[in-house]
Each structure stands twice: as C-alpha cells, then as structure tokens.
C-alpha positions as CSV (number, residue, x, y, z in Angstrom):
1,X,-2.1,12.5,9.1
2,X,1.1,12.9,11.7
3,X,1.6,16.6,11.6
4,X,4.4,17.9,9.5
5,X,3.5,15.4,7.0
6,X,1.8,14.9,3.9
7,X,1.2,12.7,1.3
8,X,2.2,13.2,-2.4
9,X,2.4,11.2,-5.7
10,X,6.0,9.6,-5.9
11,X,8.1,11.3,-8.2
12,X,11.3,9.4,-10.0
13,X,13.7,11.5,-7.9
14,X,11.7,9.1,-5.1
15,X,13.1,6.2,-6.3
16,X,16.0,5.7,-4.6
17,X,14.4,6.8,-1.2
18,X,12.1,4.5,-1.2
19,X,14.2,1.3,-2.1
20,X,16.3,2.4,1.3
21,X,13.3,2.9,3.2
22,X,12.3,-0.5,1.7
23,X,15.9,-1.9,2.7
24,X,16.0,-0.3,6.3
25,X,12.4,-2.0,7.1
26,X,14.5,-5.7,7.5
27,X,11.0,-6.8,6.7
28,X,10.1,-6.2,3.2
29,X,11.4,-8.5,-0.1
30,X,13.7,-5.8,-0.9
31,X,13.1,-5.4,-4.8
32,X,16.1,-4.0,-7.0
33,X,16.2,0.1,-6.7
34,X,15.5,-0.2,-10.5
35,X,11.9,-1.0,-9.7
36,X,11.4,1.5,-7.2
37,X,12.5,3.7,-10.4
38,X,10.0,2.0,-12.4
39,X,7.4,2.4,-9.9
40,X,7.8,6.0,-9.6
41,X,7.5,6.1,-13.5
42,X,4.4,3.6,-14.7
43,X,2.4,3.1,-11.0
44,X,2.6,6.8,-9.1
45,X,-1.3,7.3,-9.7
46,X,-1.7,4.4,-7.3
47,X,1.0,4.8,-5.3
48,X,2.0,7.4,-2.4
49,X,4.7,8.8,-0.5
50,X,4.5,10.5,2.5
51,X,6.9,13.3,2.9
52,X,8.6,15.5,5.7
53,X,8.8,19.0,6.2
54,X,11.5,19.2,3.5
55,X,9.8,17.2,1.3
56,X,12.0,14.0,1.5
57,X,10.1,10.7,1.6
58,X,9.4,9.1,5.0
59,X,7.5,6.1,4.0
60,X,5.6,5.1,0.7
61,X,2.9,2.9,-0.2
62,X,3.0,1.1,-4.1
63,X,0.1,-0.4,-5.0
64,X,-1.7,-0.8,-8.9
65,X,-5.1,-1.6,-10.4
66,X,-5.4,-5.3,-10.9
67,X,-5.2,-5.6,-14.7
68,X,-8.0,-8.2,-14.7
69,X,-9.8,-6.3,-11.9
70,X,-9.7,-2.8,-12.5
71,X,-11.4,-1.5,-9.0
72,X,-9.2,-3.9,-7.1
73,X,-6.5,-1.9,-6.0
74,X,-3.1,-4.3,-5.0
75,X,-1.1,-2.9,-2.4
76,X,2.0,-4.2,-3.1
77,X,4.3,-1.9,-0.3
78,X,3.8,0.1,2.8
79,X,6.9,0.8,4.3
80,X,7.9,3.9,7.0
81,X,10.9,4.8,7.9
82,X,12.0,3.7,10.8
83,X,11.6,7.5,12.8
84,X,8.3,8.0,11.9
85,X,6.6,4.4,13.1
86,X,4.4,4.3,15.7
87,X,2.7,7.8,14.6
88,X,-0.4,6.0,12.5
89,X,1.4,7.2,9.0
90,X,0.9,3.7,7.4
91,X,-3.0,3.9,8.2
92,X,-3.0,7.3,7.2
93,X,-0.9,6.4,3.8
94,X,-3.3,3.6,3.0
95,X,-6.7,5.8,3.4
96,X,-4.9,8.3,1.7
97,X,-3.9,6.3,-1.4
98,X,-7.4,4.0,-1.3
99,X,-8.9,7.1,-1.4
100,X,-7.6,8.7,-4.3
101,X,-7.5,5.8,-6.2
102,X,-11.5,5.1,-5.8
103,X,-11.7,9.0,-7.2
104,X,-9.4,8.9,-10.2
105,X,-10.2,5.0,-11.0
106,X,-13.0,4.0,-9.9
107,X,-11.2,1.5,-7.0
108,X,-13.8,-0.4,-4.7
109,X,-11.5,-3.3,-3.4
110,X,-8.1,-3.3,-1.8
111,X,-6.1,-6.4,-2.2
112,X,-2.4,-7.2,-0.4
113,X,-0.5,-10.3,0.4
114,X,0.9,-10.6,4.1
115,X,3.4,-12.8,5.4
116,X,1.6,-14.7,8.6
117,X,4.8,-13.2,10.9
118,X,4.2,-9.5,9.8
119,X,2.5,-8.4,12.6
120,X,2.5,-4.7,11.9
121,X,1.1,-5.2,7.8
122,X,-1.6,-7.7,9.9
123,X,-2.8,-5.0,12.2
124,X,-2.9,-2.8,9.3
125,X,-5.0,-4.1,7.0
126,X,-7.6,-5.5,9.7
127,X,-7.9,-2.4,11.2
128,X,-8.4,-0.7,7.7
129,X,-11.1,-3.3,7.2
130,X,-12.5,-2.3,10.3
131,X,-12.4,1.3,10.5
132,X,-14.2,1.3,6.7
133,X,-16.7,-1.0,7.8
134,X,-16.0,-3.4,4.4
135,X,-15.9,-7.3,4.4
136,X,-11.9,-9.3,4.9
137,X,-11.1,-12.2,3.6
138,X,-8.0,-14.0,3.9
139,X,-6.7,-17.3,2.4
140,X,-3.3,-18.7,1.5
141,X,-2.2,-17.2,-2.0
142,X,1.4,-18.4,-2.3
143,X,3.0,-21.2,-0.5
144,X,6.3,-21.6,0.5
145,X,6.9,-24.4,-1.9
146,X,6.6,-22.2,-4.6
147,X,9.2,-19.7,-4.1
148,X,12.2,-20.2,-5.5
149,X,14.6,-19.6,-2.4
150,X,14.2,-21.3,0.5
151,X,12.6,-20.4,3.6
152,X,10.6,-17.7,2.1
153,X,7.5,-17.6,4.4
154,X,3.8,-18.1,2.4
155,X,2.0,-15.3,1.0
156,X,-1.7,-14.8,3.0
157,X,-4.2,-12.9,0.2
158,X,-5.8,-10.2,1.9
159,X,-9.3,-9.2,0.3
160,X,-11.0,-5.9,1.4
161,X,-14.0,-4.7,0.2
162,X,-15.8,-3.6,-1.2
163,X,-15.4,-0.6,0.5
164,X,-18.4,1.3,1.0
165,X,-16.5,4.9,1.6
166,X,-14.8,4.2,-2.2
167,X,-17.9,2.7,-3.9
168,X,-19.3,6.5,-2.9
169,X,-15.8,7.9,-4.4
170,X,-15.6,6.6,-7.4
171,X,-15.8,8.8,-10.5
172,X,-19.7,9.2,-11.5
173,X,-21.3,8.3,-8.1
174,X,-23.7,10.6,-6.6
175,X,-21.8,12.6,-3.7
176,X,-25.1,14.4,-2.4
C-alpha cells in the first residue's frame, strides 16, 4: 500500500468523489453520480476506496458478487486519481478488495471487462493473475455492434481464478 494511504469501505458521503475521480480518468464510461451513490449504498462490501491522509478518496474500486456466481467477484471500476498513479495503488486496491471479499463471501474468482486500448486496466489484471499464481482467460464479451452509441470500443471478459490465495480465505477454510 503507497504510504499515507489506506483502504476503506466507501461510504455514501463517497459518492460524489468517486464519480469525479471516475470523470477525471478520461478513460472510464462515466456512469451518472447517482450510481456512484447507489454504489456506495447496495455494493460497499465489495467495493473499496482508497483514502488520503485526511480521509478523502483518492481512487476506488466497485465491484459485486455475480448474482449467478456467487464466488465470482465482478470488478466493475478501478479508477485513481490522477496524483496518486504510478504509486501501485490500483494493484494494492484490487488485492485489498479480492481479499476481503474471499473472507466475508466466500469469493474465489475475479471477473472484469477491459477495453483492448486500456493499457493500464490490461497490465492490471495480468499482473494480478500473475502475482496470485491463478489461471486468465480472456475472450470477447461485448462487441461493438452491440452498444448503443457508436464507436464504443468491445468489451474483452477477463476471468481470473480461481485464486488459490482466496480459495484459502474464504469463510470456513482451514487457515492452519
């Protein structure tokens, strides 16, 4: 973890935060700040937010149990603001969040769509593959044709797992 950081469950008052931080990235699908809201409301068990020194979000991850695969967790978000990048706090975010989430839920599986340009959310999510030692799989989940604007880039699914560090996390496995 970047010193003078640490992670935290979002909180509503995080809402708005994190729909700038979302905004800011010129990367992400920019969702309305009403869903960050409702994010911080109905997903903060499977979310995080890193947070400064005076406790003001500096970059956020939302994710959520798949509702057909409960120990999938979809990582729907990582975004850091724009100050902090380069420091490892998306890594740090996601072993973080993956982490509590195999504890609380029982979480084996991270899942994430990727746009093929996002070199950054690449990176991340092979090297979190990597550093865990757990399988990848990638395949084309949305294409373009589907969205309803054009030029929206294709959606690559990202399927990690399982993850042998969470299968030992999750509730009711022997920790000896």
């Amino acid at each position: 973890m970047p010193e003078g950081l640490k992670l935290d469950v979002p909180r509503l008052e995080d809402g708005a935060a994190m729909w700038r931080i979302a905004r800011d990235s010129r990367t992400l699908d920019l969702n309305s700040s009403y869903s960050y809201l409702l994010w911080c409301r109905d997903f903060a068990d499977t979310s995080v937010v890193a947070r400064d020194a005076d406790g003001g979000p500096v970059g956020f991850i939302t994710g959520y149990l798949r509702p057909r695969h409960p120990r999938t967790l979809l990582v729907w978000q990582v975004a850091v603001d724009e100050a902090q990048r380069g420091r490892g706090l998306a890594a740090a975010m996601l072993d973080g969040l993956s982490a509590r989430a195999a504890e609380e839920h029982g979480a084996q599986s991270l899942e994430t769509t990727v746009t093929p340009d996002n070199t950054p959310s690449n990176r991340l999510f092979t090297s979190y593959a990597e550093r865990h030692g757990a399988a990848l799989e990638h395949e084309a989940l949305f294409d373009r044709e589907v969205f309803p604007e054009a030029g929206h880039e294709p959606e690559m699914l990202y399927r990690i797992g399982p993850v042998p560090a969470l299968v030992a996390l999750r509730p009711g496995a022997d920790r000896r």
